[in-house]
Backbone as numpy.savetxt, mean C-alpha at the origin, in Angstrom:
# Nx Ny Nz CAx CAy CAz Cx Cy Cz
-9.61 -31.18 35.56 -10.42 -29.99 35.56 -9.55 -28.73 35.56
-8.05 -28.86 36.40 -7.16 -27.78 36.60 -7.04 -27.32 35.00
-6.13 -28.35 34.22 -6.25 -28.58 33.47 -6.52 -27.56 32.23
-7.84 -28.10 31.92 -9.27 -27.86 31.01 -9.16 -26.04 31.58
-9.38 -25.96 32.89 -9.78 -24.43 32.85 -7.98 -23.70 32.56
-7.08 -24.12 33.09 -5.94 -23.31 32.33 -5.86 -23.61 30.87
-6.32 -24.34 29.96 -6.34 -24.22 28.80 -7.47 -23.04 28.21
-8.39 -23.01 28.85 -9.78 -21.86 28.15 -9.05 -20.63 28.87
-8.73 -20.29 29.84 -8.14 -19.26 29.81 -6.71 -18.52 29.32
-6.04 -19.35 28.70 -5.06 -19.10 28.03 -5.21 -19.07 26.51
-6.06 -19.78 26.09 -7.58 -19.37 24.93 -8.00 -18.27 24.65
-8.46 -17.69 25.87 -9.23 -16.58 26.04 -8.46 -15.20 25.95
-7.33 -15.65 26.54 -6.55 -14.62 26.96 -5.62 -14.32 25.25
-5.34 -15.69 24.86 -4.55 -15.26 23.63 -5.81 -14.72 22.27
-7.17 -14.67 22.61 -7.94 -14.44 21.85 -8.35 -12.83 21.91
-8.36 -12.45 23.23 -8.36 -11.19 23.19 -7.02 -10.03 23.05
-6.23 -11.10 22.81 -4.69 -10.29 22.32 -4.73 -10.01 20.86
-5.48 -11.25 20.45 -5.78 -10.98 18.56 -6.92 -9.66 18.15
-7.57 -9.52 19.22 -8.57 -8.78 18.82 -9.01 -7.83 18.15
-7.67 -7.15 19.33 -7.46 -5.62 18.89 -6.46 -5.85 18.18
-5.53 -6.34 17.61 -5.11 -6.60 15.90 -5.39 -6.58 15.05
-6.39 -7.24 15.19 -7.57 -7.50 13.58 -8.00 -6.09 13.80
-8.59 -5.55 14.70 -9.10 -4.10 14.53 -8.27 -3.12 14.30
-6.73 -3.29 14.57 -6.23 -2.29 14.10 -5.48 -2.29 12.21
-5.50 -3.99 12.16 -5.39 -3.98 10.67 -6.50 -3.42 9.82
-7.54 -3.81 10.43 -8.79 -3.45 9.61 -9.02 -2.21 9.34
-8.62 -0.98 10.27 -8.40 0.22 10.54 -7.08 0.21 9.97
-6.42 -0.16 9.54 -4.97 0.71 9.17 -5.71 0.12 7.33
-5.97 -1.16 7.11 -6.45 -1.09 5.69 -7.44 -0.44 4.94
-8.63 0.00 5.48 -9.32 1.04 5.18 -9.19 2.52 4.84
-8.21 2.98 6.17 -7.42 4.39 5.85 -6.45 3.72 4.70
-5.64 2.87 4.88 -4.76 3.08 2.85 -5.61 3.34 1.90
-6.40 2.30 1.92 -7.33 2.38 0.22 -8.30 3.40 0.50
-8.70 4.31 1.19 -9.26 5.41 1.06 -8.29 6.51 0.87
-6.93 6.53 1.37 -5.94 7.51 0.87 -5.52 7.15 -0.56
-5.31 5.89 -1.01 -4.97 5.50 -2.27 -5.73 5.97 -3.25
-7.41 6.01 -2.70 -8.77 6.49 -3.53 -8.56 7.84 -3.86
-8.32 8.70 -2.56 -8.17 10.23 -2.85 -7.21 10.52 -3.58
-5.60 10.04 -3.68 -4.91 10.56 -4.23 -4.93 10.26 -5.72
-5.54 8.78 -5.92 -6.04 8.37 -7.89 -6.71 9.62 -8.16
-8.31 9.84 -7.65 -8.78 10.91 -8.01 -8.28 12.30 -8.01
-7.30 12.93 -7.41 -6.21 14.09 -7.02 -5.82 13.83 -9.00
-5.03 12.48 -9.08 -3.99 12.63 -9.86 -4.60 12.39 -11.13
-6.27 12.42 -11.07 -6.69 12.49 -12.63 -7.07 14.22 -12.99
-7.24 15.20 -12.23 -7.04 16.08 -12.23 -6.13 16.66 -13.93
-6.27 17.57 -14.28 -5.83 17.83 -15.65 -4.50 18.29 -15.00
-2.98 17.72 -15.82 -1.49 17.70 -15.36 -1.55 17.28 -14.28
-2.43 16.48 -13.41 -1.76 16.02 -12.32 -0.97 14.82 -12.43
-1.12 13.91 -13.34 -0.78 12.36 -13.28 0.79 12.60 -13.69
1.10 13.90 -14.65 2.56 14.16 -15.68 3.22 14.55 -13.93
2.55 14.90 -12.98 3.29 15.39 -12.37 3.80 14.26 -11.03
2.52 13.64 -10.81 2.89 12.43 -9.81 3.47 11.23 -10.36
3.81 11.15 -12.06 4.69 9.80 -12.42 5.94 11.11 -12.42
6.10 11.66 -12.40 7.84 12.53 -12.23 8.04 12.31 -10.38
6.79 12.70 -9.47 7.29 12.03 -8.10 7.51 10.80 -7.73
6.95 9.98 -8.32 7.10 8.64 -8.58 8.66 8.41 -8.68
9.49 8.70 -9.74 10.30 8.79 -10.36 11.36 9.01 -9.65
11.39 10.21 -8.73 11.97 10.71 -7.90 12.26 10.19 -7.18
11.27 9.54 -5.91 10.88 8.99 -4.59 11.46 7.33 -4.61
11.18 6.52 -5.89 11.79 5.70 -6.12 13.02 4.98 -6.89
13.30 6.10 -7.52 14.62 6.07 -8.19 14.40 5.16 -9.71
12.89 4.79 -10.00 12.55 4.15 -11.63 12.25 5.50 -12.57
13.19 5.27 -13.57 13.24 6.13 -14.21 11.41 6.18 -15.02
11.39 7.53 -14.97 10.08 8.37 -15.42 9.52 7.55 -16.82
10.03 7.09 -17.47 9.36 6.55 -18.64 9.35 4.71 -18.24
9.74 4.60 -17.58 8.79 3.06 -16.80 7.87 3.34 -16.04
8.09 4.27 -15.11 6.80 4.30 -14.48 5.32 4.78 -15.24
5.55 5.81 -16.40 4.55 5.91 -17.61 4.10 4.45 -18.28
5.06 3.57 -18.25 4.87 2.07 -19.20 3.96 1.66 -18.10
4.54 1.67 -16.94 3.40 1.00 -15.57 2.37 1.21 -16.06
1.74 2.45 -16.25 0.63 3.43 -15.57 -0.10 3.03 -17.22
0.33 3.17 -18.25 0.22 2.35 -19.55 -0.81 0.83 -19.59
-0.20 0.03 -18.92 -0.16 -1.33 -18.58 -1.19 -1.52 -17.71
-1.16 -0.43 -16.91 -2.09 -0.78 -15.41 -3.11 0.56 -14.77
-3.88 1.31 -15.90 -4.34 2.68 -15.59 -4.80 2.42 -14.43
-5.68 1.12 -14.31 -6.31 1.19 -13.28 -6.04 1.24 -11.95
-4.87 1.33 -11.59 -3.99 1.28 -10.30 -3.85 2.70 -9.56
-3.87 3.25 -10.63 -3.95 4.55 -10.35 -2.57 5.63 -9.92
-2.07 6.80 -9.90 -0.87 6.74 -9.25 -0.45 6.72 -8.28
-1.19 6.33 -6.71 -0.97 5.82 -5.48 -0.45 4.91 -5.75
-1.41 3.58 -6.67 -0.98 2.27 -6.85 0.37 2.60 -6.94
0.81 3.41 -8.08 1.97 2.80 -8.81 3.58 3.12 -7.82
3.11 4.31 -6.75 3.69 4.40 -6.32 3.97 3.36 -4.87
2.92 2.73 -4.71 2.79 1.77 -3.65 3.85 0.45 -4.29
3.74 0.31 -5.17 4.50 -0.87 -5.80 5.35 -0.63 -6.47
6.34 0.32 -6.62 7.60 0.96 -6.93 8.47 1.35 -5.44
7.67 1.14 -4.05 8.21 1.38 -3.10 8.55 -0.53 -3.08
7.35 -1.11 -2.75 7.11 -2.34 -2.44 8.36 -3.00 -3.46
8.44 -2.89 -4.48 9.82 -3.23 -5.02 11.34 -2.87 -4.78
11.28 -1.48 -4.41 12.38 -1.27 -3.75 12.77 -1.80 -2.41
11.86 -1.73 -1.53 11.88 -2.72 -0.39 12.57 -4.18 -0.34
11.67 -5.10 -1.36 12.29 -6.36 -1.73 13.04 -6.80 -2.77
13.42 -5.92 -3.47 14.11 -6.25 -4.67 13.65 -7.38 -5.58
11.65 -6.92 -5.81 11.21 -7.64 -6.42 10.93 -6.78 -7.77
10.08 -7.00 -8.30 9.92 -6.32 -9.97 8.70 -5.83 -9.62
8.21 -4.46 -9.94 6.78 -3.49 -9.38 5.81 -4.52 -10.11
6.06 -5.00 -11.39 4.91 -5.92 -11.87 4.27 -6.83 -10.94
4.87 -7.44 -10.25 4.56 -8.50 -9.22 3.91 -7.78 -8.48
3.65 -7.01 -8.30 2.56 -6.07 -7.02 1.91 -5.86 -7.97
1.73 -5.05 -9.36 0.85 -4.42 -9.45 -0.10 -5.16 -10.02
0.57 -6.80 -10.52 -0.13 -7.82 -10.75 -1.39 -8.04 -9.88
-0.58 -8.59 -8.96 -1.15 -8.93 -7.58 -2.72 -8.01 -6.97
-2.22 -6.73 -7.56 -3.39 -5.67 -6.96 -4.28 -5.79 -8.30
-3.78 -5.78 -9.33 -5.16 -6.12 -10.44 -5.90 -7.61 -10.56
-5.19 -8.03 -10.10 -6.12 -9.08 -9.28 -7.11 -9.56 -8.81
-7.11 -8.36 -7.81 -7.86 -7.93 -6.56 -7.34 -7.77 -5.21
-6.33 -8.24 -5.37 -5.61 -8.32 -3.83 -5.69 -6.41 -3.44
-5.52 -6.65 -1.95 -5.28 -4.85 -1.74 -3.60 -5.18 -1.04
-3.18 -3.28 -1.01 -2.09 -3.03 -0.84 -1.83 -3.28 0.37
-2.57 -3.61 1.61 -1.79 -3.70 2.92 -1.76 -5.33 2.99
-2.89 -6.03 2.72 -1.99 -7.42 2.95 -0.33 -7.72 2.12
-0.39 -7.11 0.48 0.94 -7.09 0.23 1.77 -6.34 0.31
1.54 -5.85 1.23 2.65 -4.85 2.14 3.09 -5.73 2.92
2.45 -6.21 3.81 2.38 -7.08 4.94 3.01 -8.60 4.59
2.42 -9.00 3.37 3.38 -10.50 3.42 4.76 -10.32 2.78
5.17 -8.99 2.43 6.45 -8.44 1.91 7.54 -7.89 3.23
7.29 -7.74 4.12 7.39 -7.29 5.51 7.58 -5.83 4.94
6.64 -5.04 4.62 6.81 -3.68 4.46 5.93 -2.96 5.43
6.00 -1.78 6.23 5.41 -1.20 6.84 4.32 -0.47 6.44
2.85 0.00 6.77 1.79 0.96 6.28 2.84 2.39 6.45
3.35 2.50 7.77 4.23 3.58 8.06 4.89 3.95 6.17
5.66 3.24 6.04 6.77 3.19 4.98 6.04 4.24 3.68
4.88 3.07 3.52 3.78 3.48 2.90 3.13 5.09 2.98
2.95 4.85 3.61 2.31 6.36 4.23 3.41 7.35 3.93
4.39 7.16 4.06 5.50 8.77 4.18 5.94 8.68 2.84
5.50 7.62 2.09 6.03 8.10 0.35 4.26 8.72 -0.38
3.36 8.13 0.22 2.26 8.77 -0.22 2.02 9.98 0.45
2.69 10.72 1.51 2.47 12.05 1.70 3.01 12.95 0.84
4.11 11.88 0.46 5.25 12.77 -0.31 4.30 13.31 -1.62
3.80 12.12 -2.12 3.04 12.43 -3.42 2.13 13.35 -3.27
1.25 13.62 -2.49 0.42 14.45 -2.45 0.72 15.52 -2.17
2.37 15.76 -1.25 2.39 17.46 -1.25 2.57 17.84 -3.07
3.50 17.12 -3.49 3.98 17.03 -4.79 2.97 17.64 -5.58
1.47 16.77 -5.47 0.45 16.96 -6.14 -0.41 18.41 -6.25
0.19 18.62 -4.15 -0.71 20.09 -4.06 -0.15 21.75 -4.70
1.43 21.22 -5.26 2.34 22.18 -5.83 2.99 22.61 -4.65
Protein backbone atom coordinates (compact mmCIF):
# COMPACT_ATOMS: atom_id res chain seq x y z
CA UNK A 1 0.00 0.00 0.00
CA UNK A 2 3.26 2.21 1.04
CA UNK A 3 4.16 1.42 -2.09
CA UNK A 4 1.15 2.13 -4.55
CA UNK A 5 0.64 5.56 -2.71
CA UNK A 6 4.48 6.68 -3.23
CA UNK A 7 4.08 5.77 -6.76
CA UNK A 8 0.64 8.13 -7.41
CA UNK A 9 2.28 10.74 -5.75
CA UNK A 10 5.36 10.89 -7.53
CA UNK A 11 2.84 10.62 -10.63
CA UNK A 12 1.19 13.41 -9.52
CA UNK A 13 3.87 15.38 -8.60
CA UNK A 14 5.87 14.74 -11.93
CA UNK A 15 2.48 15.56 -13.71
CA UNK A 16 2.05 18.80 -12.37
CA UNK A 17 5.73 19.71 -13.23
CA UNK A 18 4.64 19.02 -16.99
CA UNK A 19 1.85 21.21 -16.74
CA UNK A 20 2.96 24.38 -16.66
CA UNK A 21 5.31 23.40 -19.66
CA UNK A 22 2.85 22.50 -21.97
CA UNK A 23 1.32 25.90 -21.03
CA UNK A 24 4.19 27.71 -21.46
CA UNK A 25 5.03 26.02 -24.89
CA UNK A 26 1.63 26.55 -25.95
CA UNK A 27 2.02 30.21 -25.02
CA UNK A 28 5.45 30.71 -26.38
CA UNK A 29 3.97 28.90 -29.87
CA UNK A 30 1.10 31.03 -30.38
CA UNK A 31 3.00 34.38 -29.71
CA UNK A 32 5.66 33.07 -32.71
CA UNK A 33 3.09 32.37 -35.34
CA UNK A 34 1.16 35.41 -34.50
CA UNK A 35 4.48 37.51 -34.69
CA UNK A 36 5.44 35.50 -37.82
CA UNK A 37 1.65 36.48 -39.09
CA UNK A 38 2.25 40.22 -38.40
CA UNK A 39 5.51 40.55 -39.79
CA UNK A 40 4.37 38.37 -43.45
CA UNK A 41 1.64 40.90 -43.57
CA UNK A 42 4.21 44.08 -42.58
CA UNK A 43 6.43 42.62 -45.42
CA UNK A 44 3.73 42.48 -48.19
CA UNK A 45 3.38 46.07 -47.78
CA UNK A 46 4.59 47.83 -51.21
CA UNK A 47 8.93 47.70 -50.92
CA UNK A 48 8.66 46.01 -47.88
CA UNK A 49 9.63 42.36 -48.84
CA UNK A 50 12.98 44.15 -51.24
CA UNK A 51 13.71 45.38 -47.93
CA UNK A 52 13.31 42.42 -45.37
CA UNK A 53 15.11 39.79 -47.98
CA UNK A 54 18.26 42.52 -47.78
CA UNK A 55 17.71 42.02 -43.65
CA UNK A 56 17.52 38.63 -44.14
CA UNK A 57 20.72 38.79 -45.92
CA UNK A 58 22.38 40.71 -43.46
CA UNK A 59 21.30 38.98 -40.15
CA UNK A 60 22.21 35.69 -41.68
CA UNK A 61 25.04 36.07 -43.75
CA UNK A 62 22.96 34.14 -47.19
CA UNK A 63 23.66 36.12 -49.77
CA UNK A 64 20.50 38.36 -50.98
CA UNK A 65 19.78 36.54 -54.19
CA UNK A 66 19.21 33.05 -52.36
CA UNK A 67 17.22 34.30 -50.04
CA UNK A 68 14.97 35.91 -53.16
CA UNK A 69 15.29 32.06 -54.75
CA UNK A 70 13.82 30.99 -51.13
CA UNK A 71 11.05 33.43 -51.13
CA UNK A 72 10.64 32.34 -55.10
CA UNK A 73 10.26 28.67 -54.13
CA UNK A 74 8.33 29.22 -50.96
CA UNK A 75 6.08 32.68 -51.15
CA UNK A 76 4.10 31.18 -48.84
CA UNK A 77 6.43 31.28 -45.86
CA UNK A 78 6.47 34.55 -45.91
CA UNK A 79 9.55 36.74 -44.81
CA UNK A 80 9.45 35.81 -41.04
CA UNK A 81 9.44 32.27 -42.41
CA UNK A 82 12.39 32.79 -44.37
CA UNK A 83 14.11 34.39 -41.88
CA UNK A 84 13.21 31.76 -39.21
CA UNK A 85 14.92 29.13 -41.36
CA UNK A 86 18.02 30.95 -42.49
CA UNK A 87 18.63 31.38 -38.66
CA UNK A 88 17.53 27.66 -37.99
CA UNK A 89 20.24 26.76 -40.58
CA UNK A 90 22.80 28.73 -39.30
CA UNK A 91 22.30 27.27 -35.95
CA UNK A 92 22.71 23.64 -37.29
CA UNK A 93 24.53 23.74 -40.23
CA UNK A 94 21.63 22.35 -41.98
CA UNK A 95 20.33 23.67 -45.53
CA UNK A 96 17.20 26.51 -44.93
CA UNK A 97 15.33 24.08 -47.43
CA UNK A 98 14.98 21.49 -44.78
CA UNK A 99 12.98 23.92 -42.58
CA UNK A 100 11.27 25.57 -45.01
CA UNK A 101 10.29 22.17 -46.30
CA UNK A 102 9.27 21.06 -43.14
CA UNK A 103 7.03 24.33 -42.52
CA UNK A 104 5.26 23.87 -46.00
CA UNK A 105 4.30 20.91 -44.83
CA UNK A 106 2.56 22.06 -42.12
CA UNK A 107 4.81 21.67 -39.38
CA UNK A 108 5.14 25.14 -37.30
CA UNK A 109 8.33 26.96 -36.40
CA UNK A 110 8.63 26.29 -32.63
CA UNK A 111 8.43 22.57 -32.60
CA UNK A 112 11.36 22.91 -35.32
CA UNK A 113 13.07 25.14 -33.42
CA UNK A 114 12.80 22.91 -30.62
CA UNK A 115 13.80 19.50 -32.14
CA UNK A 116 16.87 21.55 -33.65
CA UNK A 117 17.81 22.70 -30.04
CA UNK A 118 17.23 26.31 -31.10
CA UNK A 119 15.83 28.79 -28.72
CA UNK A 120 12.21 30.95 -29.28
CA UNK A 121 14.65 33.57 -27.50
CA UNK A 122 17.19 33.18 -30.58
CA UNK A 123 14.20 33.47 -32.66
CA UNK A 124 12.73 36.36 -31.33
CA UNK A 125 15.92 38.76 -31.38
CA UNK A 126 16.45 38.09 -35.20
CA UNK A 127 12.68 38.76 -35.78
CA UNK A 128 12.89 42.04 -33.86
CA UNK A 129 15.67 42.76 -35.86
CA UNK A 130 13.46 42.42 -38.98
CA UNK A 131 10.84 44.44 -38.01
CA UNK A 132 12.81 47.46 -36.81
CA UNK A 133 14.40 47.03 -40.35
CA UNK A 134 10.87 46.95 -41.70
CA UNK A 135 9.71 50.08 -39.62
CA UNK A 136 12.76 52.17 -41.39
Amino acid sequence: MKALLAIATLWLVGALMVIPSVAADKEDLDHLEKRVNQLNAAAQKPGMMDIALQRISTETGVPVERVREQHKKHPEIGAAGLMIANVLANETQKRPEQFLNQKASGKKWLPIAKENKVTVDKLNERLDRLARAMKG
